[in-house]
N, C-alpha and C positions, 0 to 999 in steps of 0.2 A: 445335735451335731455341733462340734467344737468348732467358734471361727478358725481356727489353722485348718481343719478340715473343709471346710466349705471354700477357705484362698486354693490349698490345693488341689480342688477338683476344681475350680476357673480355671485357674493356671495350667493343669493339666488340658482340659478341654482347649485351651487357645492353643496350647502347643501342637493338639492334633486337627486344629482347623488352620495353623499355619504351614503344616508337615501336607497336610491337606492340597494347601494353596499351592506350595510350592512345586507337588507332582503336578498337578494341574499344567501350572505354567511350564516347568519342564517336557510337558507329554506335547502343551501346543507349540512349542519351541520345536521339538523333533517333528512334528507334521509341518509345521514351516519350512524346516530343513529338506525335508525330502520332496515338498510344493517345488522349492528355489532349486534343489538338485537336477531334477527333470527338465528337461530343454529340448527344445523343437530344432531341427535342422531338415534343410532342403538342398537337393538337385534340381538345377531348371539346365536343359539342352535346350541348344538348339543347331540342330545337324545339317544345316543346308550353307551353301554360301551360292551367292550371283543376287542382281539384284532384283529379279523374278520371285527368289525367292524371298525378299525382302520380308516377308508376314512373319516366317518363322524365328525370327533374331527381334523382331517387333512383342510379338507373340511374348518371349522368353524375357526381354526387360520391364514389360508391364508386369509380369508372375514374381519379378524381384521387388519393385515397390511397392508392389501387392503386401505381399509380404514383411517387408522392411516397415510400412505406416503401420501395418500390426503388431510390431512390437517383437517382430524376430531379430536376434544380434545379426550384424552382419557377419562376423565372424562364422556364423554359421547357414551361414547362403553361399553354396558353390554352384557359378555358372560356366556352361560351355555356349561360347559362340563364336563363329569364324571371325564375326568381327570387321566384315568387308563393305556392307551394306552402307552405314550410314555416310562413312567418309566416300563412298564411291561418286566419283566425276556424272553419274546420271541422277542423282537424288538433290531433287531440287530444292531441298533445305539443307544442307549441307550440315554434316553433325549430328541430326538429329531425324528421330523415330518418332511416327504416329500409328498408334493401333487404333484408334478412330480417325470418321471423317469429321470436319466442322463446317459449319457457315463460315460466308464471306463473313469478317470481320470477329470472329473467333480463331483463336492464337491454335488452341489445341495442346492437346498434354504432350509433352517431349519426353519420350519414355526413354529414350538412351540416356538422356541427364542423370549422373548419378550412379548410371547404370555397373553395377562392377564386375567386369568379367577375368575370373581366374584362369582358366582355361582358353586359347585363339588359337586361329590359326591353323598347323599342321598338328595344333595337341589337343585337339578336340577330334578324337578318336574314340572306337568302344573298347579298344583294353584300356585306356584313360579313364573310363568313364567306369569302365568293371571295377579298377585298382581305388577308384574314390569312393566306390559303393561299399566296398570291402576294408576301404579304411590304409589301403596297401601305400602307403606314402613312396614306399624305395619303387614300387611297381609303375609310378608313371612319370613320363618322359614329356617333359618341357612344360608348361604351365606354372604356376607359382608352388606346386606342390599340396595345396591344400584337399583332405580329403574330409570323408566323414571318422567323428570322434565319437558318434552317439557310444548309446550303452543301450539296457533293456528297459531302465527307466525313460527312454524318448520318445518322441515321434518325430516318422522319417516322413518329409511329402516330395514326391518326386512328379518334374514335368516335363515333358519330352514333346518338342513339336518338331517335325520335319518328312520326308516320304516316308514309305515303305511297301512292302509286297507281303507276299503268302511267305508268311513264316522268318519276316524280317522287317531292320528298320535300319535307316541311311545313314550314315554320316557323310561328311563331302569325299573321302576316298574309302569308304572299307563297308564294309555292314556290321549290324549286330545281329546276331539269330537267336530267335527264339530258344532254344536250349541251355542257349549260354546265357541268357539273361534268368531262365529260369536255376540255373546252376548258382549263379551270383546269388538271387536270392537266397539259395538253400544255405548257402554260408554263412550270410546278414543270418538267418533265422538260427542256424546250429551256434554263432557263437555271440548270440543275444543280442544285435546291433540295434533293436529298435522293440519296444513295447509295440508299437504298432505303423503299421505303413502305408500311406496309401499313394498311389500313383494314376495320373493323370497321360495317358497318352493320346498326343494327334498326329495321326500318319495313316496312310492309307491300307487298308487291310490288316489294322492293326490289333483288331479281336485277335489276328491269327500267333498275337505273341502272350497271349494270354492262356490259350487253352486246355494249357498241360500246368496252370497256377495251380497247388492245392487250396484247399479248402480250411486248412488247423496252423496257415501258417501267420496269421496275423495281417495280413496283407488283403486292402480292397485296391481292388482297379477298377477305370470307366475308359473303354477306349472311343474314339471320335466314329469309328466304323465297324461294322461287324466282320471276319477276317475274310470278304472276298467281294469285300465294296474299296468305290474312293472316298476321301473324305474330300471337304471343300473349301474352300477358300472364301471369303469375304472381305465386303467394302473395294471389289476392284471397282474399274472404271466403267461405270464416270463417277461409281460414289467412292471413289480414292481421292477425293478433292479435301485439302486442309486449309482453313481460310480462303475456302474460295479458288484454293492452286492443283492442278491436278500432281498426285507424286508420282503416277506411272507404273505403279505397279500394286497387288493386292497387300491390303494395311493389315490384315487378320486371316483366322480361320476360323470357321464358324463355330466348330465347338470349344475353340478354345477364346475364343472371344467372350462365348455366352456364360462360360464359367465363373471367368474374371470381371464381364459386368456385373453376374448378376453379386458376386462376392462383395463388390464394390455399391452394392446398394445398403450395407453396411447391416446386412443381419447375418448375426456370425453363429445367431443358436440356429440358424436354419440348419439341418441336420444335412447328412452328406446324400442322404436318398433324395432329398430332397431336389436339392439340386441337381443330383440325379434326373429328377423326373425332368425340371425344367429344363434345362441343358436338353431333353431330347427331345422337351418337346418344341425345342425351337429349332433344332437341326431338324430338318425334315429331308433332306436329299441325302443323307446316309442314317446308318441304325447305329446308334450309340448305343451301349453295351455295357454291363457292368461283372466283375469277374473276381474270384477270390473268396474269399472268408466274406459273405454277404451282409451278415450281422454288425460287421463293423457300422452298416451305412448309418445307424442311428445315432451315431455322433456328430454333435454340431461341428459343422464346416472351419467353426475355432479352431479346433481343436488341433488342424494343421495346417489352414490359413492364417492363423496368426498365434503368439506365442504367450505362453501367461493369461490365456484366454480364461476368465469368469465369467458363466450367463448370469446376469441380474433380471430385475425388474423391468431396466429402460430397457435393456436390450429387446424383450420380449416383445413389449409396448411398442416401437420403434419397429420389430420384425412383423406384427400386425399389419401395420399402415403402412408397411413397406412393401408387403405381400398385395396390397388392395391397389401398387401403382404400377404392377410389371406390365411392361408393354412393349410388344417385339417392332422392331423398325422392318420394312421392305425391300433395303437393299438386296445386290442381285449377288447369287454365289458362282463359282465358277469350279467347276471338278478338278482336282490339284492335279490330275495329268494332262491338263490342258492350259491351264496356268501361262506357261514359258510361252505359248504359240498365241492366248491372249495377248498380252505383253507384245509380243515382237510384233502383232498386228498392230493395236496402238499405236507402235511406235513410228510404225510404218505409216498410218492413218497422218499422224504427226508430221512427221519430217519429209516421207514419200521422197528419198534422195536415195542412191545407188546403194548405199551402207544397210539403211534400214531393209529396202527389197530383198537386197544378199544374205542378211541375215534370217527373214522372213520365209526365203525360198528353202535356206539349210536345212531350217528346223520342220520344214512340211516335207523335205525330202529323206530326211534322218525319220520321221514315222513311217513315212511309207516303206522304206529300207527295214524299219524294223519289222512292219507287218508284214514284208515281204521273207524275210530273212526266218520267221517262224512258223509261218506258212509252208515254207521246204520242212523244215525241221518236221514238223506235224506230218508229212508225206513220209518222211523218209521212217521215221517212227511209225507207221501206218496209225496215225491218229486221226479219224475222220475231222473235218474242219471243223464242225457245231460242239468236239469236244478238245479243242483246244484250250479252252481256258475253266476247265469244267472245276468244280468245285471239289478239289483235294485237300487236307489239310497232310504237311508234312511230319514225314514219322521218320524217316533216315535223312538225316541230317548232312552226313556225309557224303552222302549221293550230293544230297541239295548242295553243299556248299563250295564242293568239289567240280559241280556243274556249270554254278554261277565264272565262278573262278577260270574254269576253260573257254567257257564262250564270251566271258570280256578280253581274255589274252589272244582270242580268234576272232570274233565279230567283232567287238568292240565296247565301249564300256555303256551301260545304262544308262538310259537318260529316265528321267523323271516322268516321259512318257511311257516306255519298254519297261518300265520296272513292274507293267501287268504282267507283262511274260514271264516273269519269276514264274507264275502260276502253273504255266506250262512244265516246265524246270521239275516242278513237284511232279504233276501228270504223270512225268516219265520216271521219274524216282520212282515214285507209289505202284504204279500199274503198269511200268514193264518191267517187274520182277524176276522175270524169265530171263532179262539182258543183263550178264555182269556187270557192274559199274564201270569196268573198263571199256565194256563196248557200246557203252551210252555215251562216257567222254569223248572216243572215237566218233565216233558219229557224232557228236555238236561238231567238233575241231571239222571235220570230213567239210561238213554242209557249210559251216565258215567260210573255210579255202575254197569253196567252190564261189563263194558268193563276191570273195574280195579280189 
C-alpha cells in the first residue's frame, strides 16, 4: 500500500470518528433539551378562612417552601388562600404562621414568610380553582390571573387542605363536588396537561372525591380519610405552643403535617408508596387512602416534591440513615369537626369574660340546632335514626347539589360541624328514588320553615 493510501484511509477514518463525535454530542444536546423542557408545576389550596381554621393556610404555606427549597420556579407555584389568618387581631405573632410547635427559646419556622399567594380573598373559589387547573386564564375572576401552563411533558402536584363531606370539598363560600373535579381532570388528561399527576388531599371524607378516579389516567391520589370518616387536626392546645407562647388555635393536620415532615427529612428517592405507607401509619385516627393509577406510587417523592429532581448516590446513602431516625411525636389530635368548639373553649378557659361565654354558648347551640334540625328531616323522610348517616356514596349529583343549595337558602349555611350531614343529603338522593327531586327539595324547604 501506497503512502497516499494509508494518509487517506487516517484521514478518512478521523472524519468518521469526528462525524461520529459530533452525532454523539448532538443526540446528548437534544436529551438535554427535552431533560430542561420538562417542568414541574403546583396547586396548593387552602379553602378555609377564620382563625380556627388557622391549620389549613398554615398547612398550604409550608407545601410552598417545601417546594420552592427544591428547586421548583416560583413561577410555577399557584396558591389559593383566604389570606386572613396571619394578620388577624387574635394571632399572637402577628404576620406570621407556624405549622410546628417549639420549645421555650426556639424561634420556630415562619412559614407565611415568603409565602406567595396569587389567589385571596373572595377569588379563592372552585371555578377559580377549575379555570387554573384547565389552564382557562380569561375563566377566572380576581386573583392575579395566573394559571397552569404545563404540557404532557410535566408533572402536576396538587394540594388541597380544608373540610369536606360525602362527595365534596369547602371553599369559604361555595363547594367543589366530586364530579366536577373529576370532569376537570378528564380535560387536564384529553388535552395533555400533564405527563403525570399526583394529588394530595386533606378534608374530611375526602376518599369520597376520589372514587369515580379512573385508573389509565395518569393521575395517583392519597386522601387524609376514607370517604365517610373525619380527618384530624394537630399540634392544638396545649401543643400549639411556639416559643413557649400558646397561638390558640390547631398549627396542622395530621396528614398533612406527616407528609411534609417526613419530605423534609430530605429523602427525595423515597418513593411515593412509600410515604404512602408512613403517612398512614402515623395517622391513625382516620384511614388514609390512596386512589387512581396505582403504579404511579413507585416514583420517588422528587419527582413532584421538587423540581430537576436526580437520585444519586448521597441521596440513597442519606435516605438509609434517614429511614433508621423516623420517629413519631405524641401530640394530641382533635377531629376537624370539632376543631371550632375546641378553640372557642380555650378561649373561653382564657379570657372567661361575657365575649368568650357568648361565643362558646353559639357554637354549642348551632350543633345542637343542627342535630336537631336532621333529626326532623330523618322523620319526615321516614329514615329510622341509626340510618341517618349510613354509609352512601353519591351517584346523582344533582339531587345532591340542588339539596345542599335549598337547605343553606332555608336552614342555614354549614358550619364545619353540620358538614357531616352532607351524608344524610346523599341518603336521600340515593335511596329515596321513589321521591321526585322536587319533592325532596320540598320537603328539606317544608322541615326548614318549620324549624326557623
Amino acid at each position: 500500500m501506497c503512502i497516499r493510501d494509508r494518509y487517506q484511509r487516517r484521514v478518512h477514518g478521523e472524519t468518521n470518528i469526528k462525524y461520529f463525535m459530533k452525532v454523539l454530542l448532538l443526540a446528548f444536546l437534544a436529551l438535554s433539551f427535552v431533560a430542561v423542557s420538562a417542568d414541574n408545576w403546583a396547586v396548593l389550596v387552602a379553602g378555609s378562612d377564620g382563625f380556627w381554621n388557622y391549620r389549613h393556610q398554615a398547612d398550604i404555606c409550608h407545601a410552598y417552601h417545601i417546594l420552592l427549597n427544591n428547586g421548583y420556579k416560583p413561577e410555577n407555584i399557584i396558591v389559593f388562600s383566604a389570606n386572613d389568618v396571619a394578620n388577624s387581631h387574635e394571632n399572637p405573632f402577628p404576620g406570621q404562621l407556624f405549622n410546628k410547635p417549639t420549645g421555650k427559646g426556639e424561634i420556630g419556622v415562619d412559614v407565611n414568610a415568603g409565602c406567595v399567594i396569587d389567589y385571596e380573598g373572595n377569588a379563592v373559589t372552585p371555578e377559580n380553582f377549575m379555570a387554573v387547573l384547565r389552564g382557562d386564564a380569561k375563566a377566572v375572576k380576581g386573583g392575579n390571573g395566573k394559571v397552569l401552563r404545563s404540557t404532557h411533558e410535566d408533572r402536576v402536584f396538587i394540594n388541597f387542605a380544608d373540610h369536606g363531606a360525602e362527595g365534596l370539598i369547602a371553599f369559604p363560600n361555595k363547594y367543589l363536588y366530586a364530579n366536577d373535579l373529576i370532569k376537570t381532570f378528564q380535560y387536564m388528561h384529553e388535552n395533555k396537561m400533564y405527563s403525570e399527576l399526583v394529588f394530595y388531599l386533606e378534608a374530611c371524607e375526602s376518599g369520597s372525591m376520589f372514587q369515580k378516579l379512573p385508573k389509565d389516567w395518569k393521575i395517583y391520589a392519597t386522601s387524609a380519610a376514607s370517604p365517610y370518616e373525619s380527618s384530624w387536626a394537630y399540634y392544638c392546645y396545649p401543643d400549639d405552643k411556639v416559643n413557649g407562647k400558646s397561638v390558640g388555635s390547631c398549627l396542622g393536620d395530621h396528614y398533612s403535617i406527616s407528609w411534609m415532615e417526613d419530605t423534609e427529612r430530605g429523602d427525595l428517592t423515597e418513593t411515593l408508596n412509600d410515604q404512602y405507607e408512613i403517612v398512614k401509619k402515623r395517622v391513625t385516627k382516620s384511614q388514609v387512602l390512596e386512589w387512581g393509577e396505582l403504579g404511579l406510587n413507585v416514583q420517588p417523592i422528587g419527582n413532584y416534591h421538587a423540581n430537576g429532581f436526580q437520585p444519586t448516590t448521597i441521596n440513597r446513602l442519606k435516605a438509609q440513615f434517614l429511614r433508621k431516625m423516623v420517629s413519631f411525636e405524641t401530640a394530641r389530635g382533635i377531629d376537624s369537626r370539632d376543631v371550632k368548639l375546641h378553640y372557642l373553649n380555650n378561649r373561653h378557659q382564657i379570657y372567661n369574660n361575657l365575649e368568650s361565654s357568648q361565643a362558646l354558648r353559639a357554637e354549642i347551640n348551632e350543633r345542637l340546632g343542627a342535630d336537631h334540625k336532621f333529626a326532623q328531616l330523618s322523620k319526615y323522610f321516614n329514615f329510622p335514626a341509626e340510618d341517618l348517616l349510613t354509609q352512601t356514596s353519591p351517584e346523582d349529583f344533582n339531587c345532591l347539589k340542588e339539596s345542599v343549595t335549598v337547605y343553606e337558602q332555608t336552614c342555614g349555611k354549614f358550619s364545619d360541624y353540620s358538614l357531616k350531614y352532607v351524608q344524610f343529603l346523599v341518603n336521600v338522593c340515593e335511596k329515596r328514588r321513589d321521591l321526585p327531586k322536587e319533592e325532596i327539595l320540598a320537603g328539606i324547604a317544608t322541615v326548614c320553615a318549620r324549624m326557623n
